[in-house]
C-alpha positions as CSV (number, residue, x, y, z in Angstrom):
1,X,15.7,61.5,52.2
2,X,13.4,60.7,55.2
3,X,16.1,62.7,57.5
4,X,16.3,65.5,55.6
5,X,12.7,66.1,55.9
6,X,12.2,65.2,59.2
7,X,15.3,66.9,60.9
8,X,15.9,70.3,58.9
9,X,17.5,72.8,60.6
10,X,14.5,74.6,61.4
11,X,12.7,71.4,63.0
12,X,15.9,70.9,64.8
13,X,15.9,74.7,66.7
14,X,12.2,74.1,67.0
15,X,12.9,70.7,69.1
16,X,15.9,72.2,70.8
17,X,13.4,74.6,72.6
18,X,10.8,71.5,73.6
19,X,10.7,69.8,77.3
20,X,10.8,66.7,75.1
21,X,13.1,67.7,72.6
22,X,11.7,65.1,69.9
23,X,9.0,65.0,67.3
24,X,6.7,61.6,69.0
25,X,5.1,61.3,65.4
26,X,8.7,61.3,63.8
27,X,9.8,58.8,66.5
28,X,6.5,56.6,65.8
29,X,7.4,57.1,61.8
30,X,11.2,55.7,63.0
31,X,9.6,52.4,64.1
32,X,7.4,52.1,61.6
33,X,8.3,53.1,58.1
34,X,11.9,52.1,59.1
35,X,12.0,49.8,62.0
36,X,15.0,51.2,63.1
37,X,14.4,51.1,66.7
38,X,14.7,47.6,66.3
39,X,17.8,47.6,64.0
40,X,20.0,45.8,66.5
41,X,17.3,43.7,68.4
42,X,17.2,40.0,67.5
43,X,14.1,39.1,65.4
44,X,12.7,36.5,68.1
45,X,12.2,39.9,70.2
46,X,10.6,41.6,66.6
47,X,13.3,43.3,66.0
48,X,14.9,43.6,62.3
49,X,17.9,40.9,63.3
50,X,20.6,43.3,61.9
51,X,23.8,44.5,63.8
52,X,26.5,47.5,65.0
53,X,27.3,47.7,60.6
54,X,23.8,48.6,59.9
55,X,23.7,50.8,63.4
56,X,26.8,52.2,62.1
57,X,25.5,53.7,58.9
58,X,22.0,55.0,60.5
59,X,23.9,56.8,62.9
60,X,26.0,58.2,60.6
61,X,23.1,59.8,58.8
62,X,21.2,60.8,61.9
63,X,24.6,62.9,63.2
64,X,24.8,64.2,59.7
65,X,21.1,65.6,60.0
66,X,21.7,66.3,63.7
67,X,18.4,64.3,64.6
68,X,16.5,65.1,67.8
69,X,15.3,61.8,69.0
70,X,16.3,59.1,72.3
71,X,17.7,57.2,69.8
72,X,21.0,56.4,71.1
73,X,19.7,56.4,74.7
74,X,16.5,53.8,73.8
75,X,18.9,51.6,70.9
76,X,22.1,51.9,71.8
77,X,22.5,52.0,75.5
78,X,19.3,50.5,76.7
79,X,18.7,47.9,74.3
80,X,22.5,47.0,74.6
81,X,22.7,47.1,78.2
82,X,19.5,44.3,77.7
83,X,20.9,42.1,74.9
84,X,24.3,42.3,77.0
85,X,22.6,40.9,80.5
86,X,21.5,37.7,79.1
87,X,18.1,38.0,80.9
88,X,15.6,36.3,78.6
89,X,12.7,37.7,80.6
90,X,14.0,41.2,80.4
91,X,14.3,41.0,77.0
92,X,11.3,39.4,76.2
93,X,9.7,42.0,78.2
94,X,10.9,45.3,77.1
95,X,13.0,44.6,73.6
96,X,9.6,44.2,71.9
97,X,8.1,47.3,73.1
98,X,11.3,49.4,71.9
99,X,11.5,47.5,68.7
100,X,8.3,49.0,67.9
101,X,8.7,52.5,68.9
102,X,6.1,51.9,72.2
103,X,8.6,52.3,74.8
104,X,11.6,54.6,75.2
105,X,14.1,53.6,77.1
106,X,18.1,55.0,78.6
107,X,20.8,53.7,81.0
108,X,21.3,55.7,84.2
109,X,25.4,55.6,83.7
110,X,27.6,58.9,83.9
111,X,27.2,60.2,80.2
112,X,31.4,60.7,80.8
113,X,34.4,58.6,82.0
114,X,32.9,55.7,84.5
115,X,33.5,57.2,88.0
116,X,34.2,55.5,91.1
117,X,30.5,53.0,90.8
118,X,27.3,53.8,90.9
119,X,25.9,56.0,92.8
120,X,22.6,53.8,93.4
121,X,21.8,51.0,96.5
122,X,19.5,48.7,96.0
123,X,17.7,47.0,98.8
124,X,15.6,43.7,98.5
125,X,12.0,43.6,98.8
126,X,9.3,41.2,99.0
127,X,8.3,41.4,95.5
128,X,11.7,42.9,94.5
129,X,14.2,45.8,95.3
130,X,13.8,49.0,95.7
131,X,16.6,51.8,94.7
132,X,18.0,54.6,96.4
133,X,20.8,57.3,95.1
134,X,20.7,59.3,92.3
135,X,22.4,59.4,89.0
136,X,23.4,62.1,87.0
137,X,24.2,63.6,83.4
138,X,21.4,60.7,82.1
139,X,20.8,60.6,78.3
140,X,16.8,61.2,77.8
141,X,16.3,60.5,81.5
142,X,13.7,63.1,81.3
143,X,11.4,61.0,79.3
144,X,12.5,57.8,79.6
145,X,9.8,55.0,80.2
146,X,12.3,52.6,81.1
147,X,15.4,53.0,83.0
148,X,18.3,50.5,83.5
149,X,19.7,51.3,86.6
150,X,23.4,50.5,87.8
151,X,23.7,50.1,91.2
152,X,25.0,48.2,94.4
153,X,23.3,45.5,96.7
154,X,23.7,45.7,100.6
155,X,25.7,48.5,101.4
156,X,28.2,47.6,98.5
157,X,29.7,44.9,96.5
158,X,29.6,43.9,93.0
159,X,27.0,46.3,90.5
160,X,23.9,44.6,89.2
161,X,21.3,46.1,87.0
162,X,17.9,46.9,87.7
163,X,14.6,48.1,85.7
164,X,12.7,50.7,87.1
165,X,9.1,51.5,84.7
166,X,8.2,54.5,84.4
167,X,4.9,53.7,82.9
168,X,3.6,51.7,85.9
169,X,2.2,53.5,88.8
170,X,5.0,54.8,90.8
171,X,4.9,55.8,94.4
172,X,4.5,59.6,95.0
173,X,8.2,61.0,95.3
174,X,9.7,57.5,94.2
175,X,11.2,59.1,90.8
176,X,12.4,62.6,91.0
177,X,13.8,63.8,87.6
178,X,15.4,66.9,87.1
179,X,15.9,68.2,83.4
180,X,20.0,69.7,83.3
181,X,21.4,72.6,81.0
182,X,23.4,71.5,78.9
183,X,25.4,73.0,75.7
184,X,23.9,70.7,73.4
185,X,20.1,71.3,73.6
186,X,19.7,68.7,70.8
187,X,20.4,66.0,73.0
188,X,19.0,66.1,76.9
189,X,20.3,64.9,79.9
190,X,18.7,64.4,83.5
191,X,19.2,64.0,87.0
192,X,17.7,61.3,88.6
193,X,16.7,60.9,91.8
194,X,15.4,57.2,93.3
195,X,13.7,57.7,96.7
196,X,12.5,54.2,97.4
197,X,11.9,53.4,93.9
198,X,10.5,49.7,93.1
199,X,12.7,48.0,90.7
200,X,13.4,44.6,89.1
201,X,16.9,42.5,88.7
202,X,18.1,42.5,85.3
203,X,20.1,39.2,84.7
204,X,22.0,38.0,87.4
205,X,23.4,39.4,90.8
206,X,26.3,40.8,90.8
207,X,26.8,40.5,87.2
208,X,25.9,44.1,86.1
209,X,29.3,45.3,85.4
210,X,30.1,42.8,82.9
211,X,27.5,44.5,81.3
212,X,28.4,47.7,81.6
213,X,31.1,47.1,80.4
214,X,29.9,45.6,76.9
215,X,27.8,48.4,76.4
216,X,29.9,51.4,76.7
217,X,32.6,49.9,74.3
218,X,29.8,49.2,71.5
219,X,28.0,52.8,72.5
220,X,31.9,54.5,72.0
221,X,32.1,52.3,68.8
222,X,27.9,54.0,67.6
223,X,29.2,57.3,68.7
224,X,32.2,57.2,66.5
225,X,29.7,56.7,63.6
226,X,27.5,59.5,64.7
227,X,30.4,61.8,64.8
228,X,31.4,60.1,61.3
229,X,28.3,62.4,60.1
230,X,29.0,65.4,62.1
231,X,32.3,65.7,59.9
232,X,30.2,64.8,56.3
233,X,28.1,67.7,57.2
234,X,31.0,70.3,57.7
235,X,33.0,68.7,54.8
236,X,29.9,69.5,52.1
237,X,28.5,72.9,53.8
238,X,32.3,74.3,53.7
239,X,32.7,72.8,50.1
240,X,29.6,74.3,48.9
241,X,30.3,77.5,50.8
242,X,34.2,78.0,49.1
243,X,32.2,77.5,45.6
244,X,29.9,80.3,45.8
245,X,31.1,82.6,48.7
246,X,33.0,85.1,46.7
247,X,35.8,87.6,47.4
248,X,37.5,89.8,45.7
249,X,36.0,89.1,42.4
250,X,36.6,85.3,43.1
251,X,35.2,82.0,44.8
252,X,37.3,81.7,48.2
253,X,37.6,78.3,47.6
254,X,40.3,79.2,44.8
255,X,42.7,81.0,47.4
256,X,45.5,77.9,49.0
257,X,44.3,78.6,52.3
258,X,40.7,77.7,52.0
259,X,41.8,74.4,50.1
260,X,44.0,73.4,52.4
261,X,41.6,73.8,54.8
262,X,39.3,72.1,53.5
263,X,41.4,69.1,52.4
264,X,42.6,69.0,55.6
265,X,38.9,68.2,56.6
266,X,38.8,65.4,53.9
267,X,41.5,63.7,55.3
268,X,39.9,64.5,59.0
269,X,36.9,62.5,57.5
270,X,38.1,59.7,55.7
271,X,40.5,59.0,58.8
272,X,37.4,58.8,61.4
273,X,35.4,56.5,58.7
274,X,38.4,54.0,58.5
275,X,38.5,53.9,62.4
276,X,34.8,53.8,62.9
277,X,34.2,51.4,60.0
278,X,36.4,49.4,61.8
279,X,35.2,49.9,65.3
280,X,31.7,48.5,63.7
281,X,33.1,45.7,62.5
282,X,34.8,44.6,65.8
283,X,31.1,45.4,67.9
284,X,29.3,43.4,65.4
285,X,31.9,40.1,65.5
286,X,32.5,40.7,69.4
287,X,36.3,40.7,68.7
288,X,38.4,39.9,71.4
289,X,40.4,43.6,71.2
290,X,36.8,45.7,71.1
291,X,37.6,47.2,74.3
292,X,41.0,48.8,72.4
293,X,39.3,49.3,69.0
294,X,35.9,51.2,70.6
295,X,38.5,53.6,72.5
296,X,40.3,54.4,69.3
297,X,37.4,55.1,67.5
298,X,36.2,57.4,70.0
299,X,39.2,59.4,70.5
300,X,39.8,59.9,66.6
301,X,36.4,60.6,65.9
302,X,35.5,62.7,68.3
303,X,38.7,65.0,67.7
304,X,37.8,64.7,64.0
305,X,34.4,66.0,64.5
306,X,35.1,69.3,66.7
307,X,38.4,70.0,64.0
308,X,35.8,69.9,61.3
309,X,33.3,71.7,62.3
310,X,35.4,74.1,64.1
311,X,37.3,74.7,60.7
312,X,33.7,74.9,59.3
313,X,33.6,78.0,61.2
314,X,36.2,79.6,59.9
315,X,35.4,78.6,56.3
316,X,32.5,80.6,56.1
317,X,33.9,83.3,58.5
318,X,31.4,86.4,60.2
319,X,28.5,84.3,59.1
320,X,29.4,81.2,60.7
321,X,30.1,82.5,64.4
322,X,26.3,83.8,64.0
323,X,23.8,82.0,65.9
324,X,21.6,82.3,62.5
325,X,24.2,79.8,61.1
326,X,23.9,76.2,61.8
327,X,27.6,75.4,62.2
328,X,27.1,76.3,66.0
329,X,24.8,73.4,66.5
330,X,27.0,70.9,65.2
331,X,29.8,72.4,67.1
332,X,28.2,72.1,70.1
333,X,27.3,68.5,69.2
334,X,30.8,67.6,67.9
335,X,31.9,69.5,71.5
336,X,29.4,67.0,74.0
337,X,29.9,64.1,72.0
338,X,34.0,64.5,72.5
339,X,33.1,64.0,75.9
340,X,30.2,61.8,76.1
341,X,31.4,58.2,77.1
342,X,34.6,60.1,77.9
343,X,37.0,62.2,76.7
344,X,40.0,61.4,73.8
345,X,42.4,62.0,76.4
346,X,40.7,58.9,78.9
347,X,40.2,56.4,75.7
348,X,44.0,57.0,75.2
349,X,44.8,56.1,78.4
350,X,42.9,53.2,78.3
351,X,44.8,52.5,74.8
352,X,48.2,52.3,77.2
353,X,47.3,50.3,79.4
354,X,45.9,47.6,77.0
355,X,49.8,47.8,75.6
356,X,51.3,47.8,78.7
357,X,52.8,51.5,78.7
């Protein structure tokens, strides 16, 4: 209910068109009337104690209503890549602040398949580090207040994380951000560029790749759920669309070739909840095969959502190639997401290796 009268479609091309692109009131309503900022964050950090089920079933709903907000940037991939450090202060610090819809927050990793290590040196200071390098293709880097940066010590070596705040006073020319086009205007990326930029160690030397690590398996694992949603949405507007769209004196929805279609897209749907379900399930318990489970979620859902809403498409026919039509928005989304985190074609690779093919 609150989604669908926060994030019509309407509210959704109005956002799409914003610098921002999300409502600060809805975001402030998120933490507030819902605390679902905080869904994942421990309680001792004021967060609601819950885990990657719970996560699991808000994102589902927020890719069903194609919500513009840093959600997944601030919750997912921020607040994971914290919780996953171990850093007590860090957490203490900023998990409260996020937990309460105060502070919005991303990780400067490549939105795609990990490339060859970050593209960031840090350098040691007197009262800390300071970062050079950039990073590109951020999630919300635009508008972060926090950024978790990956990125090298001394010319090289093992990746560590650092926090660079946005909301302190920064030097003139210390944080250069760069807003990029992208196909899906419902969820923003940035360039970032660190030109001396003070910054503080998050957890220990050295140790930020573990990290990393943790956090893009669990993100693939929330992203299979968001995509979960995608498909719902395509399932019931093509359903409701076969009912009432009629042709030659009858519903299309009673010729075989729109019902297999769309029960195609049923089976499309319940395949991606099984695998995401299950994905959830292995984030939340830590199992020791998440790394395998997170890639197959993310290569079935993500092929699940573009099939759906690509035969979504071709359901409703003229009308839905229009750019009146919402199907192109979650098409797009459906089309970023299959990338973002990387691509089927990478998670099944990593599948192989795991079997020893």
């Amino acid at each position: 209910m609150f989604l669908g009268q926060k994030s019509p479609e309407s509210e959704v091309r109005r956002l799409m068109g914003t610098p921002e692109g999300y409502d600060r009131v809805v975001w402030k309503q998120l933490a507030r009337e819902l605390d679902l900022p905080g869904i994942i964050i421990p309680e001792s950090y004021g967060g609601s104690g819950f885990g990657y089920l719970e996560l699991s079933v808000i994102l589902e709903e927020m890719g069903r209503a194609l919500l513009c907000a840093p959600y997944f940037s601030t919750v997912v991939l921020a607040a994971g890549a914290l919780l996953a450090s171990g850093d007590a202060t860090a957490r203490e610090t900023f998990l409260p602040q996020i937990a309460a819809g105060d502070l919005i927050a991303t990780l400067a990793m490549p939105a795609g398949a990990p490339d060859d290590g970050p593209g960031v040196a840090a350098a040691r200071q007197q009262d800390g580090y300071a970062l050079d390098g950039f990073a590109d293709h951020v999630i919300d880097g635009h508008i972060a207040d926090l950024i978790v940066v990956p990125a090298t010590v001394g010319g090289g070596g093992p990746t560590s994380l650092f926090a660079v705040s946005a909301v302190s006073s920064l030097p003139d020319q210390a944080l250069k951000r760069t807003l990029r086009p992208s196909m899906d205007e419902t969820r923003k990326i940035a360039r970032l560029e660190f030109n001396h930029a003070p910054a503080q160690l998050i957890g220990e030397l050295g140790a930020g790749q573990e990290a990393i690590d943790a956090v893009r398996a669990k993100a693939a694992v929330a992203l299979a759920s968001e995509q979960v949603g995608i498909c719902q949405w395509g399932l019931a507007a093509s359903v409701s669309y076969a009912k009432t769209r009629v042709q030659f004196a009858r519903p299309i929805g009673s010729f075989q070739a729109i019902k297999h279609k769309i029960a195609d897209m049923l089976v499309a749907l319940e395949s991606a909840k099984a695998v995401a379900y299950y994905g959830a399930w292995a984030a939340e318990t830590d199992a020791a095969d998440l790394d395998v489970i997170a890639s197959l979620a993310k290569a079935e859902c993500s092929e699940a959502a573009l099939d759906v809403v690509a035969e979504t498409i071709q359901v409703h026919g003229g009308i839905g190639f229009t750019w009146e039509h919402p199907a192109h928005l979650y098409f797009k989304r459906a089309k970023t997401s299959e990338l973002l985190l990387g691509p089927p074609s990478y998670h099944r690779e990593l599948i192989c290796q795991a079997l020893g093919v």
